[in-house]
C-alpha positions as CSV (number, residue, x, y, z in Angstrom):
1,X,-13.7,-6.2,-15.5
2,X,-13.5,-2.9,-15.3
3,X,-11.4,-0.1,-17.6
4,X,-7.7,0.3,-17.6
5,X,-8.4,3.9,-16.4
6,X,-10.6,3.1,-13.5
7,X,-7.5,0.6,-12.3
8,X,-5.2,3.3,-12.5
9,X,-7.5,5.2,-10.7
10,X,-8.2,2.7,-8.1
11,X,-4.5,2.0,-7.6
12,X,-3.6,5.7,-7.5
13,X,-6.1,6.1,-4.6
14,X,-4.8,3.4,-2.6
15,X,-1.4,4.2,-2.9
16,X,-1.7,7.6,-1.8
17,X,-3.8,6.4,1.1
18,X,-0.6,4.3,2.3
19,X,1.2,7.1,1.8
20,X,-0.6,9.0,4.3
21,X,-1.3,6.2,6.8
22,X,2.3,5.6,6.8
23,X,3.2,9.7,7.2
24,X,0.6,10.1,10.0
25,X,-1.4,11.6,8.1
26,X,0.9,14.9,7.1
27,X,0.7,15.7,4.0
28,X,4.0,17.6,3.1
29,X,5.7,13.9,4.1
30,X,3.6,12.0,2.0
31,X,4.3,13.6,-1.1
32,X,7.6,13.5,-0.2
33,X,7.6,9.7,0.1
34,X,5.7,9.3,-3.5
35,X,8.0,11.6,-4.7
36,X,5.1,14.6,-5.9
37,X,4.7,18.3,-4.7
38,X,2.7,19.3,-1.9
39,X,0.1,20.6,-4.3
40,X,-0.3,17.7,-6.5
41,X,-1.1,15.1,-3.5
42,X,-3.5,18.2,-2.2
43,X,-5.3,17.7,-5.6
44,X,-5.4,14.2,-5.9
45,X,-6.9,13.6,-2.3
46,X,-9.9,16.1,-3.0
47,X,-10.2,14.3,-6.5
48,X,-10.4,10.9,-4.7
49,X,-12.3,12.3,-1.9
50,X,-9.7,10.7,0.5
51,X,-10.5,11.5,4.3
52,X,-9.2,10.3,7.3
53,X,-12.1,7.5,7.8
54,X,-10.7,5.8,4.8
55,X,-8.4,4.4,6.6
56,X,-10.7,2.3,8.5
57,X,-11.4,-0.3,5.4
């Protein structure tokens, strides 16, 4: 069983990936629908290392 910070993390990764998938992929939209600034989600997905060929899993 792992940390309560590594489930937050885990869970923060996947539901910006959603995010994304279901914007197409445009960020500007995403953070819109997760209701965060452009800049933030910009951070997050280089912190997660979230690329396009995640969405593949």
């Amino acid at each position: 069983m792992g940390s309560l910070r590594e489930k937050v993390r885990e869970i923060e990764k996947e539901e910006i990936l959603n995010a994304m998938r279901a914007c197409n992929w445009i960020m500007a939209r995403a953070a819109k629908k997760l209701d965060i600034t452009e800049r933030m989600i910009g951070y997050k997905i280089k912190k997660y290392d979230i690329r396009k060929e995640d969405e593949k899993q």
